[in-house]
C-alpha positions as CSV (number, residue, x, y, z in Angstrom):
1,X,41.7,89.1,71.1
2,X,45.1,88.1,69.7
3,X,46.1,84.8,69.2
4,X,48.6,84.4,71.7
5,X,46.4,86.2,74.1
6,X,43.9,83.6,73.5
7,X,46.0,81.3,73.8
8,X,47.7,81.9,77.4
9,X,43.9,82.3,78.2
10,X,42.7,79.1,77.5
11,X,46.4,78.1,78.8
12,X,45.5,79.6,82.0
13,X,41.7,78.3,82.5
14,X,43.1,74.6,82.2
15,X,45.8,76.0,85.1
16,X,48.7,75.5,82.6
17,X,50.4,79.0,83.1
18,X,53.3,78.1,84.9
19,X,53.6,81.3,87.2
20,X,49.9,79.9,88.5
21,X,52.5,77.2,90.6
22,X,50.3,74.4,92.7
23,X,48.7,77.1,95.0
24,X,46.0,78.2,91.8
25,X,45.8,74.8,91.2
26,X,44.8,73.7,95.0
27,X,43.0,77.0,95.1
28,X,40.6,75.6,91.9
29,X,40.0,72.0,93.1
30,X,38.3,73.5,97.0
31,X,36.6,76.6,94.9
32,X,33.9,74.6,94.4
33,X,33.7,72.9,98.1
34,X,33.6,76.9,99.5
35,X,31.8,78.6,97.2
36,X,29.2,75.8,97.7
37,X,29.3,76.2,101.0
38,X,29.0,79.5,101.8
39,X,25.6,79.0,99.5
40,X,24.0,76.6,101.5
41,X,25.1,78.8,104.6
42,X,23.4,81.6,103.5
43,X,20.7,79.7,102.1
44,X,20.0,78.5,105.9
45,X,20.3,82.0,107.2
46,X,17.4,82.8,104.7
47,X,15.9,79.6,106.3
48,X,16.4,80.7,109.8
49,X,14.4,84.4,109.7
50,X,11.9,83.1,107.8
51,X,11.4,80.6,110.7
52,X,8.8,81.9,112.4
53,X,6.3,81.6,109.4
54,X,8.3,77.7,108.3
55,X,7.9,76.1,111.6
56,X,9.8,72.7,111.6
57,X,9.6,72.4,108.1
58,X,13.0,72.2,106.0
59,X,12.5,73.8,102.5
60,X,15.0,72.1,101.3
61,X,14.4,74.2,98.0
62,X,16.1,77.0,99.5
63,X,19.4,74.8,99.2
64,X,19.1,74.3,95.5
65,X,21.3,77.5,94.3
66,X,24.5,76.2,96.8
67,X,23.8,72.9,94.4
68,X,24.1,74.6,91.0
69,X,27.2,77.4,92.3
70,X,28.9,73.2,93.3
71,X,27.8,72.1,89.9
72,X,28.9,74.8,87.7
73,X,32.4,74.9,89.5
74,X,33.0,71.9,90.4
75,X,31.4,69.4,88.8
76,X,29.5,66.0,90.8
77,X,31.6,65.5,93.6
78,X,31.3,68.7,95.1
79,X,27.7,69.2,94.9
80,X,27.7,65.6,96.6
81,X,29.0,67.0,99.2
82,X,26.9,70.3,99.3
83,X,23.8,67.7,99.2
84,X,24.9,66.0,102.3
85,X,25.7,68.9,104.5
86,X,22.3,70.5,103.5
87,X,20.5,67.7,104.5
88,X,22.6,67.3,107.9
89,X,22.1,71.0,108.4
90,X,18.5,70.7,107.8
91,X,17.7,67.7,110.5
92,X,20.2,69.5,112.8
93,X,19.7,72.6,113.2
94,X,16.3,73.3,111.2
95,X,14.3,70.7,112.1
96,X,14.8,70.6,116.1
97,X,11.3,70.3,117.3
98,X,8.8,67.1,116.7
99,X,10.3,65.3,113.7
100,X,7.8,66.2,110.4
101,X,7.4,63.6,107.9
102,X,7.9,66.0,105.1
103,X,11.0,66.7,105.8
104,X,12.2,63.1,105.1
105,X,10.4,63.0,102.0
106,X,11.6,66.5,101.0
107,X,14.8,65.2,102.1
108,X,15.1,61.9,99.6
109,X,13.7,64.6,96.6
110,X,16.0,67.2,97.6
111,X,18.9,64.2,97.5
112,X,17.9,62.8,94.2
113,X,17.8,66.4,93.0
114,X,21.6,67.0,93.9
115,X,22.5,64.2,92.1
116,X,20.9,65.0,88.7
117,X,22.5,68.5,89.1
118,X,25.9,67.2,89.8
119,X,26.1,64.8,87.1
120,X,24.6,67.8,84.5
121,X,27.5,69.6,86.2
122,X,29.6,67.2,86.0
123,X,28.5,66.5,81.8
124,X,28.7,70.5,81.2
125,X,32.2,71.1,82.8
126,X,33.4,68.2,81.3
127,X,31.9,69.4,77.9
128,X,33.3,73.0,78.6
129,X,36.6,71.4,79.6
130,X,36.9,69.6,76.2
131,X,35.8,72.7,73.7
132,X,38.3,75.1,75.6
133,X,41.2,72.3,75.0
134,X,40.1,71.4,71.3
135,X,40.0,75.5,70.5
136,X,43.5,75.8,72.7
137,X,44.6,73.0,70.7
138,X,43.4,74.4,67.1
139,X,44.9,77.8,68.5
140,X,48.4,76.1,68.8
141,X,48.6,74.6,65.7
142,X,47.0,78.2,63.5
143,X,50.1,79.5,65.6
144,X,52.6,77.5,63.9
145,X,50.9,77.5,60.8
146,X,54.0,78.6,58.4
147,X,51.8,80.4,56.1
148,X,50.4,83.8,57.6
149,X,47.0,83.8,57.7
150,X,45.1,86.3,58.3
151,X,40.8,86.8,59.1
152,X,38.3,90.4,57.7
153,X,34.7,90.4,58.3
154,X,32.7,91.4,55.1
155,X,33.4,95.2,55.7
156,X,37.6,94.6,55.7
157,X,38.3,94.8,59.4
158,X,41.0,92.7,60.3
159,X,39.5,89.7,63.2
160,X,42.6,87.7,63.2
161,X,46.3,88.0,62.7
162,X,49.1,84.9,63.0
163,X,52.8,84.9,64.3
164,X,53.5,84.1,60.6
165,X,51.5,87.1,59.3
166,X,53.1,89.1,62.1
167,X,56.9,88.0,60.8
168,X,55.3,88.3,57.2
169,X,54.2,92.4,57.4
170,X,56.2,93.5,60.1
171,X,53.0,94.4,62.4
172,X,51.6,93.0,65.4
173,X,48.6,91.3,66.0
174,X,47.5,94.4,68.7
175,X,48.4,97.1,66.1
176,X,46.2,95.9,63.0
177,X,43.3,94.0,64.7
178,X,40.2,96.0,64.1
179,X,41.7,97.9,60.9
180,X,41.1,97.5,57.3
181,X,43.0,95.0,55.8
182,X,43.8,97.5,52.7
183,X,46.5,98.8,55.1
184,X,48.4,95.7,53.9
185,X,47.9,96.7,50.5
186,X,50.0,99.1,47.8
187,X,48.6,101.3,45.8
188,X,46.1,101.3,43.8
189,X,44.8,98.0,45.5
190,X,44.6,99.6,49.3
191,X,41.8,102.2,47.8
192,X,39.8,99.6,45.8
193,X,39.6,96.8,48.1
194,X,36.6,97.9,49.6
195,X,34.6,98.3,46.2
196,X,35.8,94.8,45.8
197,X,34.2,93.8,49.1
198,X,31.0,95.2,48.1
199,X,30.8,94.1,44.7
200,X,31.4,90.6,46.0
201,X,28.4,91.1,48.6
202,X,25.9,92.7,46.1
203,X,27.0,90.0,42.7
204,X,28.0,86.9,44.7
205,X,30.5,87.0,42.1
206,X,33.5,85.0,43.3
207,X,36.7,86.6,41.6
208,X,39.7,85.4,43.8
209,X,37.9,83.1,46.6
210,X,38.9,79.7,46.0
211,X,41.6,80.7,43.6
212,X,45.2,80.9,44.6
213,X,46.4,83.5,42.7
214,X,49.7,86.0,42.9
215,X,49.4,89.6,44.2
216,X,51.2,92.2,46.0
217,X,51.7,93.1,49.6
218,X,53.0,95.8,51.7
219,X,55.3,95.7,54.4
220,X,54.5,97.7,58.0
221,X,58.0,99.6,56.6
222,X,56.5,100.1,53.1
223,X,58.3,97.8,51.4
224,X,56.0,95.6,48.5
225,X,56.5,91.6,48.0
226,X,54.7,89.3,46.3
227,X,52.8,87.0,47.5
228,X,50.2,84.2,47.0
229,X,47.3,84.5,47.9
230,X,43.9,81.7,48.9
231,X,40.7,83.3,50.3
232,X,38.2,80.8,52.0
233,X,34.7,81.9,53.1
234,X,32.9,81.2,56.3
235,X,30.0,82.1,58.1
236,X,29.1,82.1,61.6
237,X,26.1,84.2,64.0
238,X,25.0,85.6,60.8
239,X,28.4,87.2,60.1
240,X,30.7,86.3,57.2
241,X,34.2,86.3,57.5
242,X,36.8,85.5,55.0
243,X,40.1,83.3,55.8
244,X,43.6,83.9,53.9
245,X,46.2,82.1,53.6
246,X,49.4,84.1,52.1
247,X,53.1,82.8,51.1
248,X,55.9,85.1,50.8
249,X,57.0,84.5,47.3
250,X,60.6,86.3,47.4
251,X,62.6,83.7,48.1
252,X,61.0,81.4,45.3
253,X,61.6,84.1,42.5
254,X,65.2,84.5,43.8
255,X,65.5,80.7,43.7
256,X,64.1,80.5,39.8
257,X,66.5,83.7,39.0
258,X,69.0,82.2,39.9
259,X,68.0,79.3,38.6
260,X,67.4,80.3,35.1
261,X,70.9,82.5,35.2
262,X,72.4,79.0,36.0
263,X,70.5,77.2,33.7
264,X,71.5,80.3,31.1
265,X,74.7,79.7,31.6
266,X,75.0,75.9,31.0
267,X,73.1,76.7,27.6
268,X,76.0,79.1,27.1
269,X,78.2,76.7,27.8
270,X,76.9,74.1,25.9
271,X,77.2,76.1,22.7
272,X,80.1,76.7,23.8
273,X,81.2,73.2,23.8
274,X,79.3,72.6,20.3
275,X,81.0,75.7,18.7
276,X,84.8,74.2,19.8
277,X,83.6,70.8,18.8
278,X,82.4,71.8,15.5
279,X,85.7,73.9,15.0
280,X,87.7,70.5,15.8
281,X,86.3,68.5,13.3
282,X,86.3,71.0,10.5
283,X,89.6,71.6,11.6
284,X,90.7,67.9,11.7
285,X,88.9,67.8,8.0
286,X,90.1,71.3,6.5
287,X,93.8,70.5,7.7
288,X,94.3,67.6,5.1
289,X,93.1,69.4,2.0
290,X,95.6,72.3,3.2
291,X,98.7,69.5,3.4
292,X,97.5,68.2,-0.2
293,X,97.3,72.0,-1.8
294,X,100.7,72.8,-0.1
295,X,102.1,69.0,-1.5
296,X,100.5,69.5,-4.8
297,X,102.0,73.5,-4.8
298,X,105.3,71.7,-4.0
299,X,105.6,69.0,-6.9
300,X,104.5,71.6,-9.7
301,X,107.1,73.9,-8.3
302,X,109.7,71.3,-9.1
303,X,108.4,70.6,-12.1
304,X,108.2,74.0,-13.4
305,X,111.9,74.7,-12.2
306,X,112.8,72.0,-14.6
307,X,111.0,72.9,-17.7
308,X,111.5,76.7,-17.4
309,X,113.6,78.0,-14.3
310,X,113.1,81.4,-15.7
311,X,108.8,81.2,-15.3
312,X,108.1,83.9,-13.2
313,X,105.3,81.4,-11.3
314,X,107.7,79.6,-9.8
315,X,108.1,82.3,-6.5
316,X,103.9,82.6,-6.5
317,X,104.0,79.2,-5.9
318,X,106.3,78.6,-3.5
319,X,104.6,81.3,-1.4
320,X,101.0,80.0,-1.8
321,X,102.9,76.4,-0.7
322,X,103.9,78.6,2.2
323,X,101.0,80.2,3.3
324,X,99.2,76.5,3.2
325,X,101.2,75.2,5.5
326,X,101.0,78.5,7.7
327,X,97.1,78.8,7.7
328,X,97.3,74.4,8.6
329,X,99.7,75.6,11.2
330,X,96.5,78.1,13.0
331,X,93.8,75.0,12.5
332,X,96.5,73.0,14.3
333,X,96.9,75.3,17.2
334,X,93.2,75.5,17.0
335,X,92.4,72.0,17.5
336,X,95.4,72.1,20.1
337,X,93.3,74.6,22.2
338,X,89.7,72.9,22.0
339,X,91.2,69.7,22.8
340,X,93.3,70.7,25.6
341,X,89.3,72.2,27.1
342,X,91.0,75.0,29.8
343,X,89.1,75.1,32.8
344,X,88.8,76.3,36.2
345,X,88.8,73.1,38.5
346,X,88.6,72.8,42.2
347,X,86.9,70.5,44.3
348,X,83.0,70.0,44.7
349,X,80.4,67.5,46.0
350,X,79.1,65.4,43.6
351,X,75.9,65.0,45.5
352,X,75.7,68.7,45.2
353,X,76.4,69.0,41.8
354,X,73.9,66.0,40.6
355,X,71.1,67.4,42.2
356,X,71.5,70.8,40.6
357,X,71.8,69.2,37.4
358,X,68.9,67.6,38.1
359,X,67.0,70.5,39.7
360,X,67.8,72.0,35.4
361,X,67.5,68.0,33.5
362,X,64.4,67.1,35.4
363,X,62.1,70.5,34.6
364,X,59.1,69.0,33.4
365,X,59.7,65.1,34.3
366,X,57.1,65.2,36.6
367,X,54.5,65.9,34.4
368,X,55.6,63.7,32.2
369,X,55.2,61.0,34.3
370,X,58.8,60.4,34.7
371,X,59.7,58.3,38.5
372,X,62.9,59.7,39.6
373,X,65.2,58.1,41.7
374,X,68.8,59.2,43.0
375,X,70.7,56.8,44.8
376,X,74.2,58.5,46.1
377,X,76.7,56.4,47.7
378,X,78.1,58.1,51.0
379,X,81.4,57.1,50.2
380,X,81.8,59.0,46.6
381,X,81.0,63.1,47.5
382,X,84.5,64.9,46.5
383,X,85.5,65.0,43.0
384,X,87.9,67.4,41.4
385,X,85.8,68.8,38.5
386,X,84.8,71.9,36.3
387,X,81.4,72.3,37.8
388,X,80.2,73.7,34.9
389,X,81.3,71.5,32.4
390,X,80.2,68.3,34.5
391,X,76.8,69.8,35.2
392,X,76.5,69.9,31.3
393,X,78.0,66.0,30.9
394,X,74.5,65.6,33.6
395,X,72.3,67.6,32.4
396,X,72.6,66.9,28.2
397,X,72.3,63.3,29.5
398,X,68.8,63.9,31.6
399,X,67.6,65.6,28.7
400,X,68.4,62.7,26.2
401,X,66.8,60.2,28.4
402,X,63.6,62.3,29.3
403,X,63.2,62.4,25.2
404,X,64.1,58.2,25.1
405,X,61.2,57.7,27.8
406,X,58.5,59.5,25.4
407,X,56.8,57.1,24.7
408,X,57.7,54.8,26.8
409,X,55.8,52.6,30.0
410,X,56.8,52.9,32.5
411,X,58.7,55.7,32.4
412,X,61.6,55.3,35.7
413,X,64.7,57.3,35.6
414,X,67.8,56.3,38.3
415,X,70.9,58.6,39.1
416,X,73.9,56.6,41.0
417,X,77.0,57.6,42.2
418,X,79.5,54.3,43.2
419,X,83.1,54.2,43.1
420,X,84.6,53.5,39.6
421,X,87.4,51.8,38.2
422,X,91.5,52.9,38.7
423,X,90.1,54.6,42.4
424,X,87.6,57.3,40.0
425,X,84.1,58.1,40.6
426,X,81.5,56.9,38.3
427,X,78.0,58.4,37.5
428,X,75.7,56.2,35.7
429,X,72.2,57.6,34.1
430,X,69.9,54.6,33.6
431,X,66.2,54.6,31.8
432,X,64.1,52.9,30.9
433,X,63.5,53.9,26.7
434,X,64.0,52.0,23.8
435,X,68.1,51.4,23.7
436,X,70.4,52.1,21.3
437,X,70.4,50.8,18.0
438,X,73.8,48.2,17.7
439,X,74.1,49.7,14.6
440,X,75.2,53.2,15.9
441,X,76.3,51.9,19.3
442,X,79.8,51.9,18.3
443,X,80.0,55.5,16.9
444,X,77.6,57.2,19.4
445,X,80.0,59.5,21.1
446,X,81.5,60.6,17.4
447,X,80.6,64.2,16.2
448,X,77.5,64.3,13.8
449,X,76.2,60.7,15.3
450,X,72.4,61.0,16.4
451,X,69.6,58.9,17.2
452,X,67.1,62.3,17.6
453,X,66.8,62.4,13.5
454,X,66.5,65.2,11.9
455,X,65.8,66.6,15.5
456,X,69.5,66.4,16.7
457,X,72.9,67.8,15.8
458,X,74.8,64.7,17.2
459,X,76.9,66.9,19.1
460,X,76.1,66.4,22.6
461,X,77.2,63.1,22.9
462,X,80.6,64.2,21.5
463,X,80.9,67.1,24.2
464,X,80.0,64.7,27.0
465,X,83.2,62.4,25.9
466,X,85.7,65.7,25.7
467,X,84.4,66.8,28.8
468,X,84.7,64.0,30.4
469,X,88.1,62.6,29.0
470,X,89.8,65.7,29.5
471,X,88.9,65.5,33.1
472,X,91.1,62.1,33.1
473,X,88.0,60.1,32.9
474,X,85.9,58.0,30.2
475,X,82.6,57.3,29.2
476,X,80.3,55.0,27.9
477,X,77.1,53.0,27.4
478,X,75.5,49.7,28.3
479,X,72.3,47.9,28.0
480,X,69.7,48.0,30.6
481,X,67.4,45.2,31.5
482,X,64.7,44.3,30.2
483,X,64.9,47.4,28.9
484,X,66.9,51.4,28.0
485,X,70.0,52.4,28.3
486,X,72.9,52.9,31.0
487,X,75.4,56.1,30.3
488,X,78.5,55.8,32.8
489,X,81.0,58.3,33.0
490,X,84.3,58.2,35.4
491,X,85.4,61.6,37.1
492,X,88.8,62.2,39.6
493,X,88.3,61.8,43.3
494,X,89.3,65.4,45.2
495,X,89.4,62.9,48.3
496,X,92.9,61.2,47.2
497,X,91.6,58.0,46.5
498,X,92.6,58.3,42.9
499,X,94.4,54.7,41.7
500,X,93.3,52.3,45.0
């Protein structure tokens, strides 16, 4: 039987099927009260041809079915009453002669007999009562189950089929129930299942029971997804049955695509960021040699032109003095560009954005042992930002305290928006590592500065402050207590707020 089937079933045998209305209901509580009675009517009809051989004795035994239909159906107050009319029928209209002494003894046995059976009656329903609301109970919950599940006998025949498997394939319960479960298999699984059935039952080899593992399924429309898959093995009346659980998978590998191409693309964007800030500074340091060459071009010009007019060196030089000045002129528009950082900004939620950074920073934190806490103030959400770029401000500083906490105990990372100075937002990254060395505190956010070693470039520090100050904003570090760092960093407000 399907699920739901056995569901409104047991639904309907505790008179919970609402089309039954309080006519079934009145009609099961006096059941028992006329179905009992007609018993011990027919039983005294019995009684009453067999009169001629009985005499003025009762029987009363010929009463005890009507007891056990009352029992059975209604429990111990109606076979109570069945007990009381038998014996009133029995000393009124059996017994009308001389009054017989066994029939008052037969009567009190016959009495204390009715009430054993009712209260076995009563101990039974009650009993039956309580399994059929414990299975409709365990019914409803495997119903809502959001995992399909899904139950084979040891020859592949499907027994059971969820609502979640029935979203899951595409099929309904009625259509697969009694069919091999290969039929939600591709190929080449769907023909080998079986020979891995068997094998199973002549090795006792356990392969995938126990095991979540990943495998394929098929759609009722032929369509494949994966899935993940956890047998469990049972056994009951000598038959074993085995129990799986399965999870579609398809939207969790479109999450971590998309996922990766985001995290792919703040990598790109980081080197990115490093390639500009590396051309900035070698532009900032190649620029001043060029203004020397093209000073030190222009003195021995006017020296030459003084000892010799004539020298033919004289025009080589002023055009090498030229083109000195014209290639300092392209490192200039150079460092013009990477400092002026073009972007695409609009507005976005910083809540939004923090937790996506931290969906990429945190990858692996949890193993670590890393306690992660954001704490977002409700008030601070809109900022006007370069996603992107911000996300990488986040992210580079996740990564640099996951690396500080190494080592560290105990290991507790906090994330907090709160509003920030001149009416800006502020983001502060807070952990609980070793600190900053004073030493370097001062230059930490200048190209080439690093506290990784021989491990680190020193550039992502200096990104962070270009990203961040060509947003309008600033950034910097403080002390935590007793110990680690604090990294704050001020963003614009897309809620016009800015400068309250």
């Amino acid at each position: 039987m399907p699920p739901r089937a056995a569901t409104r079933t047991t639904l309907a045998m505790h008179g919970w099927e609402q089309k039954s209305g309080f006519a079934s209901l009145a009609r099961a509580r006096w059941a028992p009260y006329v179905l009992g009675g007609l018993a011990a009517a027919a039983a005294a009809v019995v009684r009453l041809v067999l009169d001629p051989l009985l005499g003025d004795r009762v029987v009363f035994l010929f009463f005890v079915p009507a007891l056990l239909m009352a029992a059975g159906t209604g429990g111990l107050v109606p076979t109570l009453a069945v007990t009381v009319g038998a014996i009133a029928v029995g000393f009124g209209v059996l017994a009308r002669h001389a009054p017989v002494a066994g029939n008052v003894v037969d009567a009190v046995l016959f009495a204390g007999l009715g009430v054993g059976i009712g209260v076995g009656g009563q101990w039974l329903r009650r009993s039956q009562l309580d399994a059929t609301g414990r299975q409709a109970q365990l019914q409803a919950i495997l119903d809502t189950v959001p995992d399909a599940m899904i139950v084979i006998d040891e020859r592949g025949a499907l027994q059971s089929f969820s609502p979640a498997a029935e979203r899951l394939f595409g099929w309904t319960a009625a259509e697969v129930i009694g069919r091999n479960v290969s039929m939600l298999m591709p190929s080449p699984d769907q023909e080998a299942h079986d020979s891995y059935l068997r094998r199973y039952k002549d090795t006792g080899e356990r392969r995938i029971i126990g095991l979540p593992r990943v495998v394929t399924a098929q759609r009722k429309d032929g369509s494949a997804m994966p899935v993940e898959l956890f047998v469990g093995e049972s056994s009951t009346g000598g038959r074993r049955f085995f129990t799986g659980f399965l999870q579609d998978l398809t939207e969790r590998r479109a999450a971590e695509a998309r996922l990766q191409a985001a995290r792919a693309e703040l990598v790109h964007m980081s080197r990115l960021s490093a390639m500009g800030e590396m051309a900035a500074a070698l532009a900032h340091e190649i620029n001043q040699p060029l203004s020397a060459i093209s000073n030190y071009l222009k003195g021995g010009q006017r020296l030459l032109e003084a000892e010799n007019p004539d020298s033919r060196a004289i025009p080589a030089m002023a055009r090498a003095a030229e083109q000195s000045l014209r290639a300092g002129e392209i490192i200039r528009r150079l460092r013009e560009f990477v400092a002026r950082g073009e972007s695409e900004r609009q507005i976005e939620s910083l809540e939004k954005l923090i937790e996506e950074s931290a969906a990429l920073g945190l990858v692996g934190g949890r193993e670590r042992g890393v306690s992660v806490q954001i704490i977002r103030d409700p008030t601070v959400d809109l900022v006007f930002v370069d996603k992107v770029q911000v996300q990488q401000v986040v992210l580079n500083l996740l990564r640099n305290a996951l690396e500080a906490m190494e080592d560290c105990q105990p290991k507790e990372l906090r994330i907090a928006t709160s509003p920030g100075e001149h009416g800006l937002a502020m983001v502060s990254v807070t952990d609980t590592g070793p600190g900053i060395s004073p030493a370097i505190a001062d230059r930490l956010f200048q190209p080439f500065v690093t506290t990784k070693g021989a491990q680190g470039m020193g550039v992502g520090l200096s990104i962070c402050r270009t990203i961040v100050e060509a947003h309008g904003g600033r950034i910097w570090v403080e002390p935590n207590t007793p110990a680690g760092t604090v990294f704050k960093f001020t963003l614009p407000r897309g809620d016009g707020r800015e400068g309250e």
